[in-house]
C-alpha positions as MATLAB code, in Angstrom:
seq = 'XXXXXXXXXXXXXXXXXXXXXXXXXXXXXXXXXXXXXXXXXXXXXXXXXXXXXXXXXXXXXXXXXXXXXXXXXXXXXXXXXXXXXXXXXXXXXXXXXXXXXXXXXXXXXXXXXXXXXXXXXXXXXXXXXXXXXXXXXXXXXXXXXXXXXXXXXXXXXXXXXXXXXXXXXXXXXXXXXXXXXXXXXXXXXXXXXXXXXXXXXXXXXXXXXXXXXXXXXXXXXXXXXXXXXXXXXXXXXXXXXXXXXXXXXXXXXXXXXXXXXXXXXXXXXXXXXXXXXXXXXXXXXXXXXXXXXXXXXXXXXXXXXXXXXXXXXXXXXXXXXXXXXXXXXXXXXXXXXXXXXXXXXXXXXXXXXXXXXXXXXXXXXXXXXXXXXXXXXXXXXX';
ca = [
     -12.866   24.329  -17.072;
     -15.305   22.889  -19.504;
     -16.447   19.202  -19.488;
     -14.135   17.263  -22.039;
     -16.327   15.348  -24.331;
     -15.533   12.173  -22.834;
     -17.224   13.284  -19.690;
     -20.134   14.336  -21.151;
     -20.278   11.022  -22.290;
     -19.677    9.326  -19.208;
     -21.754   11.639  -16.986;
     -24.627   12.227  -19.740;
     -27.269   10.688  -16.986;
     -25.980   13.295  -14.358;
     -26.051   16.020  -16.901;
     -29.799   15.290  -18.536;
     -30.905   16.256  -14.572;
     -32.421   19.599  -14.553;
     -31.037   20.279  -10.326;
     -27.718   18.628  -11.272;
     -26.382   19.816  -14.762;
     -22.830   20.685  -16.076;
     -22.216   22.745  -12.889;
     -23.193   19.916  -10.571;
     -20.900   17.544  -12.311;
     -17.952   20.100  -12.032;
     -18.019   20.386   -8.834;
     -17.557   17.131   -8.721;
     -14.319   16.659  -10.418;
     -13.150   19.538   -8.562;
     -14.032   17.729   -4.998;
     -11.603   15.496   -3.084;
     -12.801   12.725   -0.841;
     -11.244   11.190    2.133;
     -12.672    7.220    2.647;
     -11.473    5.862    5.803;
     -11.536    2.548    5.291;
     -11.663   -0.071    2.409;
     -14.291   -2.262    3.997;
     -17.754   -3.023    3.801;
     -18.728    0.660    3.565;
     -15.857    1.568    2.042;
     -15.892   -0.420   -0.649;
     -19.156    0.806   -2.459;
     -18.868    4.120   -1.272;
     -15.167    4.452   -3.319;
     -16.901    2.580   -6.431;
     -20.350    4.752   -6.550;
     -17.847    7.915   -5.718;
     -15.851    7.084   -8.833;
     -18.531    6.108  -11.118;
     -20.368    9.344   -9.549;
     -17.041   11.459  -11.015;
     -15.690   12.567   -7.710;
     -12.144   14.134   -8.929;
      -9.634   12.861   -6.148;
     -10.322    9.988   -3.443;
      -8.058    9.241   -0.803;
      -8.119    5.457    0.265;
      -6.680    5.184    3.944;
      -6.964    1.493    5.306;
      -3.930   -0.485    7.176;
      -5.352   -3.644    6.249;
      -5.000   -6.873    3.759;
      -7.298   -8.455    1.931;
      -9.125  -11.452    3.446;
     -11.656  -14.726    1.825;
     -14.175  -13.665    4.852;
     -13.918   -9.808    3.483;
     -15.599  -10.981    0.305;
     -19.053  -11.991    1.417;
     -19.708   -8.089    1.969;
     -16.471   -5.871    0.471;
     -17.215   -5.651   -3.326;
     -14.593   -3.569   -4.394;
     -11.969   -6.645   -3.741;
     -11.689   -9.624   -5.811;
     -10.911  -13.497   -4.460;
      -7.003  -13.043   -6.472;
      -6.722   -9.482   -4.385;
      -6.735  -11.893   -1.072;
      -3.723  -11.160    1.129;
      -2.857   -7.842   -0.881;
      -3.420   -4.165    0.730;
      -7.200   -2.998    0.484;
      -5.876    0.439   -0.534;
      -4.082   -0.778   -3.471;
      -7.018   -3.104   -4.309;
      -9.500   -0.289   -4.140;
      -7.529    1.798   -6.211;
      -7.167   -1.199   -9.166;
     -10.659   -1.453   -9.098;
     -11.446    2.357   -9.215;
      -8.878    2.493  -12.273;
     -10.478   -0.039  -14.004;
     -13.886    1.701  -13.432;
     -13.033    5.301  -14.231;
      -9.207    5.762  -15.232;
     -10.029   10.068  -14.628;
     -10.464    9.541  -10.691;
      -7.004   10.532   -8.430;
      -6.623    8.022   -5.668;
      -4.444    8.750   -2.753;
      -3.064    5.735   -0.777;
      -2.725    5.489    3.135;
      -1.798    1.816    3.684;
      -1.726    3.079    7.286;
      -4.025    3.696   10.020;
      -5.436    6.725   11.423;
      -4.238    8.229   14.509;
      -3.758   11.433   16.472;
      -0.059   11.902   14.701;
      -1.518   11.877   10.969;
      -5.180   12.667   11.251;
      -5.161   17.156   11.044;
      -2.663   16.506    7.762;
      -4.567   14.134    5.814;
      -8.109   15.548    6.913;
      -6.979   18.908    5.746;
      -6.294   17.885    2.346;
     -10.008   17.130    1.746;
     -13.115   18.374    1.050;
     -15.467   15.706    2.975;
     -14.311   12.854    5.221;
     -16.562    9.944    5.214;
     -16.169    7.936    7.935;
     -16.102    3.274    7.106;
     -14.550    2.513   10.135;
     -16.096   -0.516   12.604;
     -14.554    0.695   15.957;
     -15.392    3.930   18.938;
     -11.747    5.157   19.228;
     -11.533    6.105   15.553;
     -14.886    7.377   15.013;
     -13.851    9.875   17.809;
     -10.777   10.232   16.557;
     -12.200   11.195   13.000;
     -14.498   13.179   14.664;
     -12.382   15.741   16.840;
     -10.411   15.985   13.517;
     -13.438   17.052   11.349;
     -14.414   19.459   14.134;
     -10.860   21.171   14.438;
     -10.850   21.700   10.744;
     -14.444   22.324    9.784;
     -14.710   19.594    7.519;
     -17.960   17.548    7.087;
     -18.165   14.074    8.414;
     -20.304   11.704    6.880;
     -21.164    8.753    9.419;
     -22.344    5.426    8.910;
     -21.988    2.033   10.741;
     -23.455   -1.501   10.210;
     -24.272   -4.413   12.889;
     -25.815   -7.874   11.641;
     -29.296   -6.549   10.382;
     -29.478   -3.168   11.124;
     -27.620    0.153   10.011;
     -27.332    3.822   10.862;
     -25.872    6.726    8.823;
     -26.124   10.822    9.172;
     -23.980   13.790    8.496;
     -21.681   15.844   10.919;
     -21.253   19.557   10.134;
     -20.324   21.439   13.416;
     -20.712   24.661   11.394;
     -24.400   23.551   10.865;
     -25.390   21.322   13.831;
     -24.282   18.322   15.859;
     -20.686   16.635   16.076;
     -20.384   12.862   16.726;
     -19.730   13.450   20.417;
     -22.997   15.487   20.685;
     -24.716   12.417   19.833;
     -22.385    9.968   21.719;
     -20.819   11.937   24.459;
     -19.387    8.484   26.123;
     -18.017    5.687   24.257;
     -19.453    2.313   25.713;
     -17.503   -0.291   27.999;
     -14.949   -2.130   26.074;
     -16.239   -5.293   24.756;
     -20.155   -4.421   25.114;
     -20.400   -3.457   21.934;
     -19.548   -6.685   19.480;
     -17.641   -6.216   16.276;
     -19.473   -7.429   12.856;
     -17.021  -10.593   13.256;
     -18.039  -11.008   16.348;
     -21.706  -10.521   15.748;
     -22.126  -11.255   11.940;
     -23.447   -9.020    9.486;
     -25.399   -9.183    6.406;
     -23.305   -8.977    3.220;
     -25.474   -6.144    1.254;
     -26.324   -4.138    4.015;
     -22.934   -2.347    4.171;
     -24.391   -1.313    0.573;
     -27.693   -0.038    1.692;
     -25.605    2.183    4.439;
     -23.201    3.375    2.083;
     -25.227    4.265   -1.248;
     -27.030    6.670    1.605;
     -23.196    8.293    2.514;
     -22.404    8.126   -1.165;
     -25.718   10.033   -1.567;
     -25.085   12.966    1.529;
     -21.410   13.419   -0.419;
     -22.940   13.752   -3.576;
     -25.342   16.664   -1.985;
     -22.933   18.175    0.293;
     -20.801   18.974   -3.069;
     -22.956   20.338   -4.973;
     -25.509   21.737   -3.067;
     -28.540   20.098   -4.062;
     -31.291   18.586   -1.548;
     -31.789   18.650    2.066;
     -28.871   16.665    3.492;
     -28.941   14.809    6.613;
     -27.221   17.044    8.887;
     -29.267   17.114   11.929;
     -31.371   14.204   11.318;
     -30.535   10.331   12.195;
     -31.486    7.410    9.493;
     -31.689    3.564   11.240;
     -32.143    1.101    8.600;
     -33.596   -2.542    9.938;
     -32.880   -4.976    6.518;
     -34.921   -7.508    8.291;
     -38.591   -5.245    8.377;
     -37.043   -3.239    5.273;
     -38.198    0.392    7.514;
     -36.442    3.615    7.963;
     -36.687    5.256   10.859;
     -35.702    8.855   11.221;
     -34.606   10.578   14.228;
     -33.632   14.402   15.074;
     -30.168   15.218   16.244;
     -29.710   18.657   18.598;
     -26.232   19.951   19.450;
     -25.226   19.166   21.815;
     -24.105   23.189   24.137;
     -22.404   21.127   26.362;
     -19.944   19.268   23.735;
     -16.533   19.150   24.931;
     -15.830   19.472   21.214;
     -17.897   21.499   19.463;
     -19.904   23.751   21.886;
     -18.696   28.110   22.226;
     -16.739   26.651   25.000;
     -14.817   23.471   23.960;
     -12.815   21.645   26.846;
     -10.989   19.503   24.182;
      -9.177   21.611   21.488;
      -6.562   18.901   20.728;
      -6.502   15.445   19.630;
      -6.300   13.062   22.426;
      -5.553    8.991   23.380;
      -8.498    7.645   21.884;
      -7.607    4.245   22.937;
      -7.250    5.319   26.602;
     -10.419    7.542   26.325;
     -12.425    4.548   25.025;
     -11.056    2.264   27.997;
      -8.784    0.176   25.524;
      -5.433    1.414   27.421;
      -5.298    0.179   31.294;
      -2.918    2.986   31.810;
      -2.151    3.046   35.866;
      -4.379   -0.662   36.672;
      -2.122   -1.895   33.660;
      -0.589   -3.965   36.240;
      -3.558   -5.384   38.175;
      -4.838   -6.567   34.861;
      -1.858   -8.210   33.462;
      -1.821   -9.916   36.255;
      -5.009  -11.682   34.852;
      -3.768  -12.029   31.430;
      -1.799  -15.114   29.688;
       0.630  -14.914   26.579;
      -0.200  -17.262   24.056;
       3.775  -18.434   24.414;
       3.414  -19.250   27.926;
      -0.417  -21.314   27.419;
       1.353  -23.403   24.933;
       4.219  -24.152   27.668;
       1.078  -24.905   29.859;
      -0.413  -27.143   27.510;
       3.098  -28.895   26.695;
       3.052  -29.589   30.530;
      -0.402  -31.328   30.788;
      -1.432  -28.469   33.229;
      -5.096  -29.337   34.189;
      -6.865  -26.174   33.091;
     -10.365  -25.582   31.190;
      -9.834  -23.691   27.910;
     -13.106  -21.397   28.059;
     -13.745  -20.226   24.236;
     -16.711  -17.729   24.334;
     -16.596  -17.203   20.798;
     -19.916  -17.507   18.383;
     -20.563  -21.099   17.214;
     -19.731  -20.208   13.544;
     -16.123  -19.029   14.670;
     -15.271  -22.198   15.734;
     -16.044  -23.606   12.310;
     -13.652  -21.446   10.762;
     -10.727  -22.297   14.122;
     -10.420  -23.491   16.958;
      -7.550  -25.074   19.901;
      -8.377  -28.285   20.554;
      -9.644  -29.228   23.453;
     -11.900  -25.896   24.202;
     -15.329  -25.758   25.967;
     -17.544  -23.122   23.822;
     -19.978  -20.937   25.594;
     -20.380  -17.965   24.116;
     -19.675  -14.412   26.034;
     -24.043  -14.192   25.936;
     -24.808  -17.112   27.167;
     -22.249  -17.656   29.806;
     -24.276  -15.812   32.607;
     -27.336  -18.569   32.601;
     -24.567  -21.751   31.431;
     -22.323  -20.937   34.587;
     -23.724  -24.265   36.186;
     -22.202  -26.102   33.497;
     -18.608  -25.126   35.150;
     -19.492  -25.039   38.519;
     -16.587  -27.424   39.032;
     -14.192  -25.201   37.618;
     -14.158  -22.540   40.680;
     -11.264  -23.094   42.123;
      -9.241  -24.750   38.720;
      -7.500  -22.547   36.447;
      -9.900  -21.435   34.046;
      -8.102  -20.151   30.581;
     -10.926  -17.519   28.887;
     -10.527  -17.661   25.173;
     -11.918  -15.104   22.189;
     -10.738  -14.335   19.068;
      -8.703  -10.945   19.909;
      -8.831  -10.836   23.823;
     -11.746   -8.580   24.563;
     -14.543  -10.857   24.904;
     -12.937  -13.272   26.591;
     -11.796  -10.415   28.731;
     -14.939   -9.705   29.984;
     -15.971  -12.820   30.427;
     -12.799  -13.143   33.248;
     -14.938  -10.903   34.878;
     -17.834  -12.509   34.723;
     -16.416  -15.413   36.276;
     -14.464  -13.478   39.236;
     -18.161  -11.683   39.940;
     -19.023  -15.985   40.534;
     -16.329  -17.188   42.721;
     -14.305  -18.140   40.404;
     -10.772  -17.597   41.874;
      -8.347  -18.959   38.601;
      -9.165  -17.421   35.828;
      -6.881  -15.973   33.439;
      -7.283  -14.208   30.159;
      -5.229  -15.517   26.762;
      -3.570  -12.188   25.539;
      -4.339  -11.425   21.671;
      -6.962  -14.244   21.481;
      -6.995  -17.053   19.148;
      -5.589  -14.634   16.541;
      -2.409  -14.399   18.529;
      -1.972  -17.829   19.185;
      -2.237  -18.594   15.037;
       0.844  -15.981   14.694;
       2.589  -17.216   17.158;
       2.069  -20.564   17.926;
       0.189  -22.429   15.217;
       0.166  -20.924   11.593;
      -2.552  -23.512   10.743;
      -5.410  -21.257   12.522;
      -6.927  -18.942    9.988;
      -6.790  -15.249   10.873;
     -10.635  -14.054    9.932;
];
């Protein structure tokens, strides 16, 4: 179909290039998109897409807006806080360019939906901040030949490429092991800076744009790290991997698994050794009620305890606790309550203590988070 003379209005910049053209700009309104995620990569990647004339987006994030979201997520407003990111994104990708589709999954994605939404699209382009859906989104790309652009973001520094399996590596080629749960800190855990998520994402919005319509050399095979604080790229080459369990002539995994399990995040058969160690927030506000001697260990960041905090906590962050054990030598035979803000950190740092001689320690299930459902609605979910 030809270009309706609106669009050649709209997309007269794409049309005046020579490599690009009327037939690169109808393949874009003929592709389809699938963003997982309405964050910080998601969020310019669904605006450039739509300004960029991508015909039909699907928007697949199980969250709500948040006031901390807004420092890096451009796509929401401050009077979209506490609504669905999906339904934000697609407001602001009507108001931008009313010709855009949007498919909404206000849900997340997971071994049960992943083959039927994938299939419905062209490209996946993978937002997402966490190992057991990158997998996840990977196996699903592989099974159905789809191309998965990757990108991630962590305080300063950023990484992005393109999985084809077709045409070269998969995600597990280049991570064939996800690492220990908790080693890896989350951007709220670890901070990030607010326009880097755009730096990442223009570069996905960029391999999309190519991988549609043909034009340049896309990254597929090739590794981009981005360090915002020395402003250099640094490029890397990517092999396949003929070992993949995945990918490889001779796959060992040809179905989607338990990503959670696979990435340690399930305890599966030690599930009761380890709750054993762990604490319900109902049951540490019984001990508090009681006066129980106990030291509340919080080994969140500083900053995190600006935004909450339970009274009466000792902070020593999960890094530091290692060098600062001296400063609770006391504690070794007390009951020792670990503290984070979801229950992985302070998970870990359980352990740490046991390695010490510390003999009662116990983990607080679901973190501070938990405890502001539950117990006290005053703490500020972030």
């Amino acid at each position: 179909m030809p270009l309706t003379p609106d669009e050649y209005q709209r997309y007269a910049r794409h049309l005046s290039l020579p490599e690009f053209g009327e037939a690169g700009q109808a393949k874009l309104l003929k592709a389809s998109v699938l963003l997982i995620g309405a964050g910080g990569l998601g969020s310019p990647l669904a605006l450039y897409l739509a300004a960029a004339g991508v015909g039909r987006l699907g928007i697949m994030d199980f969250d709500v807006v948040d006031v901390s979201n807004l420092q890096r997520q451009v796509i929401h407003r401050t009077q979209d806080i506490g609504t669905s990111k999906a339904k934000s994104a697609k407001r602001a990708i009507a108001d931008l360019n009313p010709g855009v589709t949007v498919d909404l999954y206000e849900e997340g994605i997971t071994s049960a939906n992943a083959l039927e939404i994938v299939a419905k699209y062209d490209i996946v382009i993978d937002g997402t901040d966490n190992f057991p859906t990158r997998y996840l989104v990977n196996d699903a790309c592989v099974f159905l030949g789809k191309v998965n652009i990757y990108g991630s973001i962590y305080r300063f520094e950023g990484q992005a490429t393109v999985f084809d399996a077709k045409r070269g590596p998969c995600y597990r080629c280049l991570y064939p092991e996800p690492p220990p749960p908790g080693e890896v800190p989350s951007c709220a855990e670890g901070g990030v800076l607010g326009v880097l998520p755009g730096i990442i994402a223009m570069i996905q919005a960029t391999e999309a744009i190519k991988v549609i319509t043909g034009m340049g050399e896309s990254l597929i095979g090739r590794f981009v790290r981005y360090d915002a604080l020395t402003m250099k790229f640094r490029e890397l080459k990517l092999r396949k991997d003929p070992g993949c369990p995945v990918c490889s002539a001779k796959p060992t995994i040809t179905k989607l698994i338990d990503y959670d399990q696979f990435c340690g995040l399930k305890r599966g058969e030690g599930e009761a050794s380890t709750a054993s160690v762990e604490m319900s927030v109902a049951d540490y506000a019984a001990l508090r009620e009681t006066g129980t001697e106990h030291l509340l260990l919080d080994v969140r960041e500083p900053f995190e305890l600006g935004i909450c905090q339970i009274d009466g906590n000792l902070n020593i962050p999960l890094g530091q606790l290692s060098n600062r054990l001296a400063e609770i030598q006391g504690w070794k035979s007390k009951l020792v309550v670990c503290q984070c803000k979801s229950g992985r950190r302070s998970m870990k740092a359980l352990e740490t203590l046991q390695k010490h001689g510390f003999t009662r320690v116990v983990n607080l299930a679901g973190g501070i988070l938990a405890w502001g459902e539950e117990i006290d609605p005053a703490i500020s979910a972030y």
